[in-house]
N, CA, C, O and CB atoms as a CASP TS submission, in Angstrom:
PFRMAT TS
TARGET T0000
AUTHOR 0000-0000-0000
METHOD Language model
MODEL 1
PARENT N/A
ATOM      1  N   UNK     1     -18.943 -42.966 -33.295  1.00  0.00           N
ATOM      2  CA  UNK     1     -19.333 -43.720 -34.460  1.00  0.00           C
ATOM      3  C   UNK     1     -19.902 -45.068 -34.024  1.00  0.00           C
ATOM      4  O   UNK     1     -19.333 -45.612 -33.077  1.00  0.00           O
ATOM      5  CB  UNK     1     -18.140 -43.904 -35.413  1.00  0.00           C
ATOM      6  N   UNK     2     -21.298 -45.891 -34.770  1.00  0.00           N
ATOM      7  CA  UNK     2     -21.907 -46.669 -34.383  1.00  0.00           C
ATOM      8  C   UNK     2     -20.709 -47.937 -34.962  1.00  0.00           C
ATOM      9  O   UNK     2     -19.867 -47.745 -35.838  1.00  0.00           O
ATOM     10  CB  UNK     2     -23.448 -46.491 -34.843  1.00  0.00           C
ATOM     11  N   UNK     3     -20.911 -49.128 -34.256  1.00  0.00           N
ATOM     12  CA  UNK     3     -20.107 -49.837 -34.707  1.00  0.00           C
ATOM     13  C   UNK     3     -19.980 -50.379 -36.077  1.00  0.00           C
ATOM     14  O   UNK     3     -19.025 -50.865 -36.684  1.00  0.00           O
ATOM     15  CB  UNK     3     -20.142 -50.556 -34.021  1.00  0.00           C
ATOM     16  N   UNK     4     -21.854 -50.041 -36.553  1.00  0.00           N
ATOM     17  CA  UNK     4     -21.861 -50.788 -38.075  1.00  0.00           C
ATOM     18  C   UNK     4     -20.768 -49.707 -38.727  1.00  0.00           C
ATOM     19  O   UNK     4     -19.940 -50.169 -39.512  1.00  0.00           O
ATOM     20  CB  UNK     4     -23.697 -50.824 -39.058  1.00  0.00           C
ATOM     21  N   UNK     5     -20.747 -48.441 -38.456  1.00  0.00           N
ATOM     22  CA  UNK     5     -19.753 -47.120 -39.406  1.00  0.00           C
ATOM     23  C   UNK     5     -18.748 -47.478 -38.770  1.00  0.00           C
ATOM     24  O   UNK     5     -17.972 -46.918 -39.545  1.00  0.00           O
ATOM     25  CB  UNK     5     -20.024 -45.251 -39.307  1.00  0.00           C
ATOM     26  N   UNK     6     -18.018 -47.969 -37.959  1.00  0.00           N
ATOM     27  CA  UNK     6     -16.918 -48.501 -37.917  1.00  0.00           C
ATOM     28  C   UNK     6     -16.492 -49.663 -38.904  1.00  0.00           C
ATOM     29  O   UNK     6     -15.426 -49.598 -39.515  1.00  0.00           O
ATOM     30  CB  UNK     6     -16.857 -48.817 -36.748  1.00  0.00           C
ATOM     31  N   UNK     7     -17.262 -50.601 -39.020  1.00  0.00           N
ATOM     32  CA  UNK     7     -16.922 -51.612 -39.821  1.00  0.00           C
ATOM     33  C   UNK     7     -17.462 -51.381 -41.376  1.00  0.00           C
ATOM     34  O   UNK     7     -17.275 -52.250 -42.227  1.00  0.00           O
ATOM     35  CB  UNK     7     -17.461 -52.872 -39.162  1.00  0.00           C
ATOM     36  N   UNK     8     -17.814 -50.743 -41.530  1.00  0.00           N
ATOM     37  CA  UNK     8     -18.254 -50.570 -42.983  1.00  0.00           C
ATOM     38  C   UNK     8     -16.846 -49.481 -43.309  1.00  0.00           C
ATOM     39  O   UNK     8     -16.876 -49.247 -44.517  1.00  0.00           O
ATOM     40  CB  UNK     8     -20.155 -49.786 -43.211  1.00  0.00           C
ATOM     41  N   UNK     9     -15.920 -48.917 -42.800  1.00  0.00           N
ATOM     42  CA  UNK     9     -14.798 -47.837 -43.054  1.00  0.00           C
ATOM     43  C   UNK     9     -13.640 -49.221 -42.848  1.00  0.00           C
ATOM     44  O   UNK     9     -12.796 -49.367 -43.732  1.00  0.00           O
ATOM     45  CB  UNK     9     -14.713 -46.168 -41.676  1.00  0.00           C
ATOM     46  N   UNK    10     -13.657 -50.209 -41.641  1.00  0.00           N
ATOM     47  CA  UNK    10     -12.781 -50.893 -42.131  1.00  0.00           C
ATOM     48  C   UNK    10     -12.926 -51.874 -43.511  1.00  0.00           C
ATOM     49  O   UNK    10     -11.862 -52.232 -44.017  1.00  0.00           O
ATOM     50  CB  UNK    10     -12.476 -51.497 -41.104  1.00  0.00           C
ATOM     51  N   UNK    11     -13.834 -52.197 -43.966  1.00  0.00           N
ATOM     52  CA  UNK    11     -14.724 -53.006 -45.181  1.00  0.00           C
ATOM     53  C   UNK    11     -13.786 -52.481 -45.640  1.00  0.00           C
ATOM     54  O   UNK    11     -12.888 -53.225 -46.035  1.00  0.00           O
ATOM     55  CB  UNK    11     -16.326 -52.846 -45.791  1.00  0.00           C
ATOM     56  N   UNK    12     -13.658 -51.399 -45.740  1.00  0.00           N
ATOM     57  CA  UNK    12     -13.557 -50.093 -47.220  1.00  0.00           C
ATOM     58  C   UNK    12     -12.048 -49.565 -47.480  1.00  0.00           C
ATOM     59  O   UNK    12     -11.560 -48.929 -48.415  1.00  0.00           O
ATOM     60  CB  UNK    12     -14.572 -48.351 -46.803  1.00  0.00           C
ATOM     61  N   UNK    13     -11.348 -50.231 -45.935  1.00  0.00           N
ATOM     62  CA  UNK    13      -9.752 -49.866 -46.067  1.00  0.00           C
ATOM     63  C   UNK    13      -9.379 -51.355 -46.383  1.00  0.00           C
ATOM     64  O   UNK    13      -8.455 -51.466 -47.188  1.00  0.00           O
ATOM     65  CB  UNK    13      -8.864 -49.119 -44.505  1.00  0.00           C
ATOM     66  N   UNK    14      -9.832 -52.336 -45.985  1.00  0.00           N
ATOM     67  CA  UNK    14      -9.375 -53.705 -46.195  1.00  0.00           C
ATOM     68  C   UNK    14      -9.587 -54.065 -47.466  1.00  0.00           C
ATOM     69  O   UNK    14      -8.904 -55.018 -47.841  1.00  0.00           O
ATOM     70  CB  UNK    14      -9.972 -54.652 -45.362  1.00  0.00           C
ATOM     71  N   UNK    15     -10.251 -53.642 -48.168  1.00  0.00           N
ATOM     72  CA  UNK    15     -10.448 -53.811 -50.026  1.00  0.00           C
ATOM     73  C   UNK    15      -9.552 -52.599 -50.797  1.00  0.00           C
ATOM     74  O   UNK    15      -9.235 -52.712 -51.981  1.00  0.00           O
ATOM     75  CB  UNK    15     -12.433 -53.503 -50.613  1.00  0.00           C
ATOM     76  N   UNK    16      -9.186 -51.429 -49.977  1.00  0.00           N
ATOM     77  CA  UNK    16      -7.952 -50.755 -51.083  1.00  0.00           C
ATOM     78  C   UNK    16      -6.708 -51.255 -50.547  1.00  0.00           C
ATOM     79  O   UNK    16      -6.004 -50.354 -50.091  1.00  0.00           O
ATOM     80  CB  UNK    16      -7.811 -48.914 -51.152  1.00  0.00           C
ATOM     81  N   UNK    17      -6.291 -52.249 -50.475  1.00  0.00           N
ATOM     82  CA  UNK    17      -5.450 -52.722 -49.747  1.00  0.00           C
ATOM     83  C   UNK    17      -4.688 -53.485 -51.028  1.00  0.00           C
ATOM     84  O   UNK    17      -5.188 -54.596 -51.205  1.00  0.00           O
ATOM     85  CB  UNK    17      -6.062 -53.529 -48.476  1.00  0.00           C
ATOM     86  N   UNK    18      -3.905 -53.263 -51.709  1.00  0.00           N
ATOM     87  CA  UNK    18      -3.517 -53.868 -52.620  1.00  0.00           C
ATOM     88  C   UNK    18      -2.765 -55.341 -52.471  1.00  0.00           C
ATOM     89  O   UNK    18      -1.732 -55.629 -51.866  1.00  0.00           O
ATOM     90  CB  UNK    18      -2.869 -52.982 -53.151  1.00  0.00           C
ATOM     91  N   UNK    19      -3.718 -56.208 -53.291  1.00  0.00           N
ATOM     92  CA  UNK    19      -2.564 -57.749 -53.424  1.00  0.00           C
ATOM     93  C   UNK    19      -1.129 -57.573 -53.489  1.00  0.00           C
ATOM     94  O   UNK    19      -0.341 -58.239 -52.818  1.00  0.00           O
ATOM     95  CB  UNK    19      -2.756 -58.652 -54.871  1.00  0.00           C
ATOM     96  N   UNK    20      -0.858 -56.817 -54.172  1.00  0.00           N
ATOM     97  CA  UNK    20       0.760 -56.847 -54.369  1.00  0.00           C
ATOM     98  C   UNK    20       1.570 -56.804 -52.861  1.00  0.00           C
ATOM     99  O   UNK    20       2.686 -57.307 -52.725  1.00  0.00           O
ATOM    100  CB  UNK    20       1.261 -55.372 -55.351  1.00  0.00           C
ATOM    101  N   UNK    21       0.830 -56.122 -51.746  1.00  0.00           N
ATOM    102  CA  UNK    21       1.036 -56.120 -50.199  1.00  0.00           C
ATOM    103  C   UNK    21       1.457 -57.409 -50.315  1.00  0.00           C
ATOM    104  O   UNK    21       2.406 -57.418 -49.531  1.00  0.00           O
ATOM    105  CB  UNK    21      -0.237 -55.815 -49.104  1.00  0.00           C
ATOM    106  N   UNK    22       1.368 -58.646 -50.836  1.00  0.00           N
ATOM    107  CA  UNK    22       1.596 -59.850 -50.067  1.00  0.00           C
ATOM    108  C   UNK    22       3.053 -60.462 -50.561  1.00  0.00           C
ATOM    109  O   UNK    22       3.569 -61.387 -49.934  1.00  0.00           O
ATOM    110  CB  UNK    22       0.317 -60.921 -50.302  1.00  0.00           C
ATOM    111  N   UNK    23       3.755 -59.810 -51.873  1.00  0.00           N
ATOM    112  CA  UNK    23       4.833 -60.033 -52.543  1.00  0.00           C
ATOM    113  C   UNK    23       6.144 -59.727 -51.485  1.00  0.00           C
ATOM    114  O   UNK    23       7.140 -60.422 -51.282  1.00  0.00           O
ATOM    115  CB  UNK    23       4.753 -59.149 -53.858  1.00  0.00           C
ATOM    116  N   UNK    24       5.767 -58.470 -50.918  1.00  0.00           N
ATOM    117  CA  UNK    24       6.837 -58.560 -49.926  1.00  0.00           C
ATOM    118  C   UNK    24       7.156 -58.667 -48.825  1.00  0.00           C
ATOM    119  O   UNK    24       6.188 -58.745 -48.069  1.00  0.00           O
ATOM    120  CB  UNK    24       7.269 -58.051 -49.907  1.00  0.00           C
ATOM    121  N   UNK    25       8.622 -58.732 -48.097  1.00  0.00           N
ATOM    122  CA  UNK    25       8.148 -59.333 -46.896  1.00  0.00           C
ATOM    123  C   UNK    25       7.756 -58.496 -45.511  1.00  0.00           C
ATOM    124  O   UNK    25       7.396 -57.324 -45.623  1.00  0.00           O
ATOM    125  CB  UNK    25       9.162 -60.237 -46.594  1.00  0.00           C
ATOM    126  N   UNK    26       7.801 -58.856 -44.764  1.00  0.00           N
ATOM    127  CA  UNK    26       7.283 -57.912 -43.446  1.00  0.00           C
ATOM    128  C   UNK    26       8.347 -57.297 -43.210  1.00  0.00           C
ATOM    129  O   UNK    26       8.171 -56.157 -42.782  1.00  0.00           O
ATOM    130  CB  UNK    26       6.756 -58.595 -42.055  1.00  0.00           C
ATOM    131  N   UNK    27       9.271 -57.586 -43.314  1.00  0.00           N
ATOM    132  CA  UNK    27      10.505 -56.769 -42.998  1.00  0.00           C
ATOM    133  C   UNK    27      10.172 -55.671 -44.387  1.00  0.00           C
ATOM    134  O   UNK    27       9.268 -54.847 -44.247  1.00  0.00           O
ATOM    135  CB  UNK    27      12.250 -57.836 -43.016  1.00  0.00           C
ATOM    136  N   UNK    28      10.600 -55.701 -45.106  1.00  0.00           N
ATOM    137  CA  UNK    28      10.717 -54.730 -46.283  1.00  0.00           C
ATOM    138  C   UNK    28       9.093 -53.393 -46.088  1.00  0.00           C
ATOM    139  O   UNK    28       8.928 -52.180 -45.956  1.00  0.00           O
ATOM    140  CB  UNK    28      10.633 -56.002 -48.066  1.00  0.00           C
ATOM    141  N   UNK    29       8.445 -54.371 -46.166  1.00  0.00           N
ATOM    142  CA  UNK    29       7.297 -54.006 -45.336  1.00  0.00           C
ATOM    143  C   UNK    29       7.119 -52.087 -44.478  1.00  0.00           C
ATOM    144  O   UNK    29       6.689 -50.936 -44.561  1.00  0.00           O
ATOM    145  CB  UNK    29       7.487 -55.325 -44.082  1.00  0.00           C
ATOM    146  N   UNK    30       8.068 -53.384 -43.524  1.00  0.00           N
ATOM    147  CA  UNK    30       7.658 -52.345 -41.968  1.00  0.00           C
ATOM    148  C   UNK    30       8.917 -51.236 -42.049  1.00  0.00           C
ATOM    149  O   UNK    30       8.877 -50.272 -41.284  1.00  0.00           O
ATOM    150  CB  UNK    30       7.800 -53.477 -40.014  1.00  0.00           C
ATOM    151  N   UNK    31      10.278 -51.419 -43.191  1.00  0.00           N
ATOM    152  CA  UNK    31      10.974 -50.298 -44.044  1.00  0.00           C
ATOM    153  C   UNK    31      10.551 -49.703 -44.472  1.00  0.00           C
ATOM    154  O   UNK    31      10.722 -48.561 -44.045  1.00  0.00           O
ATOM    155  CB  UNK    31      11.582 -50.367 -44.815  1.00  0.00           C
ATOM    156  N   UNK    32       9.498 -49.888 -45.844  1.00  0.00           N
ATOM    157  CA  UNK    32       9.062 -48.933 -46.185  1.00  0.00           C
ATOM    158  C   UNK    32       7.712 -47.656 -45.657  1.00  0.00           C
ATOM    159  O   UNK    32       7.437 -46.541 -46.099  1.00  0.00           O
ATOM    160  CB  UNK    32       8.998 -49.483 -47.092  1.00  0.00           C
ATOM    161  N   UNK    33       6.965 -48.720 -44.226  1.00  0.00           N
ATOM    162  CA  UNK    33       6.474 -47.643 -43.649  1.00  0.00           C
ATOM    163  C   UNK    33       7.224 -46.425 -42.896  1.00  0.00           C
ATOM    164  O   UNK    33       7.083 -45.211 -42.746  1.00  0.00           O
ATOM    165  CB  UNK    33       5.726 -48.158 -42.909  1.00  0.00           C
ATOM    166  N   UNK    34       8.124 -47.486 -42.504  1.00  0.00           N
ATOM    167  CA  UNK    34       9.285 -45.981 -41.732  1.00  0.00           C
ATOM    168  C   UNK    34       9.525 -45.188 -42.502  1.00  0.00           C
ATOM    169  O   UNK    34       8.886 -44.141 -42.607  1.00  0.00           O
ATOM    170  CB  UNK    34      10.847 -46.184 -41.205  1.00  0.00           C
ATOM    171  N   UNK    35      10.222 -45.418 -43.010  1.00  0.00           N
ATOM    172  CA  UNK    35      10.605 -44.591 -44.560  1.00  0.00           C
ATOM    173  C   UNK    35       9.188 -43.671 -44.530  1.00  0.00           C
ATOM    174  O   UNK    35       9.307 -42.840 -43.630  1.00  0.00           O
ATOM    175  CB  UNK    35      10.744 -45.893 -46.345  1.00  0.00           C
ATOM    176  N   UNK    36       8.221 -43.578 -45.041  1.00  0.00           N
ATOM    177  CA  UNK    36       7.106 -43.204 -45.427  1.00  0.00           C
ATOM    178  C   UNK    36       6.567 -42.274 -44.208  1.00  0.00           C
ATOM    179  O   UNK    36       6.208 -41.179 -44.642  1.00  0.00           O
ATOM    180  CB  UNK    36       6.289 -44.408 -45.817  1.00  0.00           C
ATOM    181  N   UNK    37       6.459 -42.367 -43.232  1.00  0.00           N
ATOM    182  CA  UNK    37       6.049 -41.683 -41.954  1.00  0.00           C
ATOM    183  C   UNK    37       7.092 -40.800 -41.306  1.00  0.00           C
ATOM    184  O   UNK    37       6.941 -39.929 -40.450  1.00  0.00           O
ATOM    185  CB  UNK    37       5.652 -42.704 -40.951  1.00  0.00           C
ATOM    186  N   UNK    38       8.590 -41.384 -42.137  1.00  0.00           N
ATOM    187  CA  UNK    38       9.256 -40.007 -41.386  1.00  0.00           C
ATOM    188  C   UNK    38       9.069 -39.316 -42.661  1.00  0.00           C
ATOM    189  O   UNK    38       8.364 -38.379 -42.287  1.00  0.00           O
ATOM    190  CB  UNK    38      11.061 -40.010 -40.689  1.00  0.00           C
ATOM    191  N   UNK    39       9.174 -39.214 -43.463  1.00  0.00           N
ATOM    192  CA  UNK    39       8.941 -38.261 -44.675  1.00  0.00           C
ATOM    193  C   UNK    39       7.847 -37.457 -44.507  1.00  0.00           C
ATOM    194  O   UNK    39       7.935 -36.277 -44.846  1.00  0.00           O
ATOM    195  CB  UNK    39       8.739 -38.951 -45.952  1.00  0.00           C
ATOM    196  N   UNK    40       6.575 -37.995 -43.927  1.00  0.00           N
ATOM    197  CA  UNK    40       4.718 -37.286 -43.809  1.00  0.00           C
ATOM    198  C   UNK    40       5.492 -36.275 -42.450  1.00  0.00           C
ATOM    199  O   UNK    40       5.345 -35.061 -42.307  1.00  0.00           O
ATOM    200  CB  UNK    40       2.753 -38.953 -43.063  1.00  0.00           C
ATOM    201  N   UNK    41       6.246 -37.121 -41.647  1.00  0.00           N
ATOM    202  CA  UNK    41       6.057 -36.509 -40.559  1.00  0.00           C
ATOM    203  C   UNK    41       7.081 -34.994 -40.650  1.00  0.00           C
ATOM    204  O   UNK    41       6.847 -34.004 -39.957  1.00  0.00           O
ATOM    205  CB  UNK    41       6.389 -37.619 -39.360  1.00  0.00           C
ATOM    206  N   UNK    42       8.141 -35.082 -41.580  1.00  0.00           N
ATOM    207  CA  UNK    42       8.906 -34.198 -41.972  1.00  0.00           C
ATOM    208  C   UNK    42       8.256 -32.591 -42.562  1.00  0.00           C
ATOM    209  O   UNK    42       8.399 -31.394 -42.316  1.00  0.00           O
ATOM    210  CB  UNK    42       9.629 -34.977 -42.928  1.00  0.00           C
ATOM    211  N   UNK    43       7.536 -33.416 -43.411  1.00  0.00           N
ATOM    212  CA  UNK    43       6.421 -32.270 -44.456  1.00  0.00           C
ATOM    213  C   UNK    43       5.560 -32.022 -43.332  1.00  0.00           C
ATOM    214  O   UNK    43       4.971 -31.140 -43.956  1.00  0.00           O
ATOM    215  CB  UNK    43       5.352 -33.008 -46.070  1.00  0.00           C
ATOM    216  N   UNK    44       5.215 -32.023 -42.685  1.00  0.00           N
ATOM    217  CA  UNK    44       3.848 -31.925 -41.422  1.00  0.00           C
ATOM    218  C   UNK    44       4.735 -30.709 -40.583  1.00  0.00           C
ATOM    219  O   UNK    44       4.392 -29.529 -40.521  1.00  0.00           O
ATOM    220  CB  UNK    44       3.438 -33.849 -40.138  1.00  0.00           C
ATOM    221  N   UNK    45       5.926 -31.286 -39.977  1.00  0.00           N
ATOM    222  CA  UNK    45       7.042 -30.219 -39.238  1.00  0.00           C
ATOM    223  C   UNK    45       7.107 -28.543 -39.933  1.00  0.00           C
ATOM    224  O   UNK    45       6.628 -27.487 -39.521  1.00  0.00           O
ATOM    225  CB  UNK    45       8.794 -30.999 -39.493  1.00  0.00           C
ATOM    226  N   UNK    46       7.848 -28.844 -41.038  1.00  0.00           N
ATOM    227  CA  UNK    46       8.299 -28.123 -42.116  1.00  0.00           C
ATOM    228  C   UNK    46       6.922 -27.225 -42.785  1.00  0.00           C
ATOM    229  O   UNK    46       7.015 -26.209 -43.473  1.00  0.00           O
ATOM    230  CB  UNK    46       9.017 -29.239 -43.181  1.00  0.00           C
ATOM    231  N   UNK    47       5.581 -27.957 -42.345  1.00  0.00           N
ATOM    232  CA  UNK    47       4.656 -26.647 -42.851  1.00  0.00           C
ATOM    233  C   UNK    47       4.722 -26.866 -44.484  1.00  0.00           C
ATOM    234  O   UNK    47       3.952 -26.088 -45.047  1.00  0.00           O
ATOM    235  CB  UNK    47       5.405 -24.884 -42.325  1.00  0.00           C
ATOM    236  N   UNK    48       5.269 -27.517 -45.169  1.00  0.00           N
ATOM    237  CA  UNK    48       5.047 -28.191 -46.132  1.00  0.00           C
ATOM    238  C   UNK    48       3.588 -28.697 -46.653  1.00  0.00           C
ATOM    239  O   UNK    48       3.009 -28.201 -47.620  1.00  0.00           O
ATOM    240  CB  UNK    48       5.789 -29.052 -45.888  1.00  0.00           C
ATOM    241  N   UNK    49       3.108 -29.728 -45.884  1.00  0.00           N
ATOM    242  CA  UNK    49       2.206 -30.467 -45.522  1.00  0.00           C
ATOM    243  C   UNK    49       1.251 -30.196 -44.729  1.00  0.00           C
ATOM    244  O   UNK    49       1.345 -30.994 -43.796  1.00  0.00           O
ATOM    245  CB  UNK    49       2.608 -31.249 -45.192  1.00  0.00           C
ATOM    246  N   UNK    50       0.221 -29.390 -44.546  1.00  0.00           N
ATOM    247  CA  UNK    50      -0.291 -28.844 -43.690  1.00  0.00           C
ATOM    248  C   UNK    50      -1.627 -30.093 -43.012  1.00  0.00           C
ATOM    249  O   UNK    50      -2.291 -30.049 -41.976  1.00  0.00           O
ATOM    250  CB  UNK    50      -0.700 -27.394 -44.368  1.00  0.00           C
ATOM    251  N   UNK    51      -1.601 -30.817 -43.812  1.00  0.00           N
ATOM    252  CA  UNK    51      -2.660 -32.143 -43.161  1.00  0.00           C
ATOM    253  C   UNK    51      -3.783 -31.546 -43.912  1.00  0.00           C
ATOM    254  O   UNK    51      -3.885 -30.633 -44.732  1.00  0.00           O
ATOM    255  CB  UNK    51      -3.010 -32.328 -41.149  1.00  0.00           C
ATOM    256  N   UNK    52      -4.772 -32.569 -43.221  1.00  0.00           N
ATOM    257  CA  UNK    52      -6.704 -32.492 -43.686  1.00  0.00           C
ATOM    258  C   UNK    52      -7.046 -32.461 -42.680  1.00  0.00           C
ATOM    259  O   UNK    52      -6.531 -33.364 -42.021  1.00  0.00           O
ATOM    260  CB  UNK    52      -7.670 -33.690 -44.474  1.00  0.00           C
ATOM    261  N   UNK    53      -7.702 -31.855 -42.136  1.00  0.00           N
ATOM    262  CA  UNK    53      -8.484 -31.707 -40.648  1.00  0.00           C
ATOM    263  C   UNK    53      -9.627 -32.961 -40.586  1.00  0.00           C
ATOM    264  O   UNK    53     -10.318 -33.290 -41.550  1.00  0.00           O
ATOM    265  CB  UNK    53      -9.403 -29.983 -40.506  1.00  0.00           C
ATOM    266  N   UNK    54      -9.665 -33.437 -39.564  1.00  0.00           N
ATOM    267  CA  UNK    54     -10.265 -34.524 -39.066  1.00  0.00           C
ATOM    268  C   UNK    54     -11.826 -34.760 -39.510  1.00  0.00           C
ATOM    269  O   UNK    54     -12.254 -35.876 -39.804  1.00  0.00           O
ATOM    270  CB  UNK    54     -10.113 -34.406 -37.636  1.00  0.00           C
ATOM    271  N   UNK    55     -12.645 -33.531 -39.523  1.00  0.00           N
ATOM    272  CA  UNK    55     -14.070 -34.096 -40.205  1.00  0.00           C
ATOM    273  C   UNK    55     -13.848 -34.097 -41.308  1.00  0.00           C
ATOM    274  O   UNK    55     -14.947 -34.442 -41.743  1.00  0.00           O
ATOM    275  CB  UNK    55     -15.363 -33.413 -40.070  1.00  0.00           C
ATOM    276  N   UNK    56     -13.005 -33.921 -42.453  1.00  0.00           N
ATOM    277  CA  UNK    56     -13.077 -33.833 -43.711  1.00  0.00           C
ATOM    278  C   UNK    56     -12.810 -35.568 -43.876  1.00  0.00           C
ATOM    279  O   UNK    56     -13.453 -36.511 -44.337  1.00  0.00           O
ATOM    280  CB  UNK    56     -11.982 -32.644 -44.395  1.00  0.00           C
ATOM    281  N   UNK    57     -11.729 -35.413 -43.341  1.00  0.00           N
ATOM    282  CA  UNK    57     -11.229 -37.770 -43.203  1.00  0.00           C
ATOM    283  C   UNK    57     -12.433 -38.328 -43.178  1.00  0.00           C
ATOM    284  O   UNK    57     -12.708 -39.050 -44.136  1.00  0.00           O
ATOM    285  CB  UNK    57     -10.305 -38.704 -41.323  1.00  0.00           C
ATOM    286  N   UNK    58     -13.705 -38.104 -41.835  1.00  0.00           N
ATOM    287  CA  UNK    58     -14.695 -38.815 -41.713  1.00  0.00           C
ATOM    288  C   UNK    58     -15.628 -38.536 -42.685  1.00  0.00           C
ATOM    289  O   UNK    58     -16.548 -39.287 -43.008  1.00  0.00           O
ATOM    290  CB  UNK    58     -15.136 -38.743 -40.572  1.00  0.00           C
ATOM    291  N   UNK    59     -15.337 -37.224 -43.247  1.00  0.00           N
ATOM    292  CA  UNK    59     -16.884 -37.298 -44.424  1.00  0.00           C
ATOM    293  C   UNK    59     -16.691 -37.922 -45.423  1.00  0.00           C
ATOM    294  O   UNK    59     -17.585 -38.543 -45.998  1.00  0.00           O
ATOM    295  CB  UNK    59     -17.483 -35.970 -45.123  1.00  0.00           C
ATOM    296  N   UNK    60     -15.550 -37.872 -45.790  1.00  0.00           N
ATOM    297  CA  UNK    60     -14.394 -38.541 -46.976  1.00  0.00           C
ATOM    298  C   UNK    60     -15.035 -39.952 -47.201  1.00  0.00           C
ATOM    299  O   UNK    60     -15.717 -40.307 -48.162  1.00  0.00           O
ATOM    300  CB  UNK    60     -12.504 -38.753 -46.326  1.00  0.00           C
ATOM    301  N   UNK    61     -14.387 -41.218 -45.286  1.00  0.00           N
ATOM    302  CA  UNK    61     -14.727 -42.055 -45.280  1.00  0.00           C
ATOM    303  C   UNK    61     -16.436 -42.469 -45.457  1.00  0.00           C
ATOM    304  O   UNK    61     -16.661 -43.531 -46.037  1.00  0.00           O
ATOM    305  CB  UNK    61     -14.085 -42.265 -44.429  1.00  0.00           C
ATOM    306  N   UNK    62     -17.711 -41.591 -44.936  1.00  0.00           N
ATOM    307  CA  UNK    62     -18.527 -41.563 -44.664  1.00  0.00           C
ATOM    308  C   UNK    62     -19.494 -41.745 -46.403  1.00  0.00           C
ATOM    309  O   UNK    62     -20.540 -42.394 -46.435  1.00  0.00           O
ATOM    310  CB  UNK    62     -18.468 -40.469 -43.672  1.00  0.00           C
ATOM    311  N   UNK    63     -18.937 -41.091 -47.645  1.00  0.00           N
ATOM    312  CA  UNK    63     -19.031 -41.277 -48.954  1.00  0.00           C
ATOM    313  C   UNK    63     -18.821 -42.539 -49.066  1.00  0.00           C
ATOM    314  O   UNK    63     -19.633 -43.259 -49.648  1.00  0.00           O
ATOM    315  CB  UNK    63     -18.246 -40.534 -49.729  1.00  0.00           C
ATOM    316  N   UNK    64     -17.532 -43.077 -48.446  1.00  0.00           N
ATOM    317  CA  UNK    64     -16.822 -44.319 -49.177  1.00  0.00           C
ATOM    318  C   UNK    64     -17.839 -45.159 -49.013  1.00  0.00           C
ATOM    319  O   UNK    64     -18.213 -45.780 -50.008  1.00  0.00           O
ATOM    320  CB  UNK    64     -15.393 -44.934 -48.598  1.00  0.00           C
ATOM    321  N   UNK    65     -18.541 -45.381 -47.682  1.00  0.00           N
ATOM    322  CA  UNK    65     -19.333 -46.385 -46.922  1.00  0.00           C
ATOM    323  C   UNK    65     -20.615 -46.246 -47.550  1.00  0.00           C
ATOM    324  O   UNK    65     -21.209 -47.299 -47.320  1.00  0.00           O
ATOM    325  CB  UNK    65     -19.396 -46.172 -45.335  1.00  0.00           C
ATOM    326  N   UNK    66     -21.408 -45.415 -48.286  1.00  0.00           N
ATOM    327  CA  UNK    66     -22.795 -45.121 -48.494  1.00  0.00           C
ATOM    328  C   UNK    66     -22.809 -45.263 -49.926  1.00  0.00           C
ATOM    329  O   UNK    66     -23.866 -45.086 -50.532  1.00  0.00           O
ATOM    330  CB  UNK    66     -23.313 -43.721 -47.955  1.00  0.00           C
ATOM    331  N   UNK    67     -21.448 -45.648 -50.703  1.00  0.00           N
ATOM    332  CA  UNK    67     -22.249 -46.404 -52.011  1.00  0.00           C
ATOM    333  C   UNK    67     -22.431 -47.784 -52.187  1.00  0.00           C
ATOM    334  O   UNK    67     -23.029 -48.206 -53.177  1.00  0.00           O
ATOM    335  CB  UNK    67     -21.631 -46.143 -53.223  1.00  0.00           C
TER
END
């Protein structure tokens, strides 16, 4: 990926990034990612969760960037 499609995908994650992120603290924070990643990572194990395969993410992002 050229660097401008690199930075036009971070543009695009740094604006869904919700204000309310700033209410709590880094600790509570970096809890609720744990929390959150063993759960993905549980459903992912378990076949639950089977994921999105990797070009679908980039075409995904690749929409986000081209409006």
């Amino acid at each position: 990926m050229s660097e401008s499609e690199r930075m036009n995908i971070a543009s695009v994650l740094l604006k869904s990034i919700s204000k309310e992120s700033d209410v709590v603290s880094q600790e509570e924070w970096d809890e609720a990612w744990e929390k959150e990643l063993k759960k993905r990572i549980k459903e992912m194990e378990s076949g639950e969760d089977p994921g999105v395969p990797l070009e679908v993410i980039w075409e995904d992002l690749r929409k986000l960037t081209d409006k």
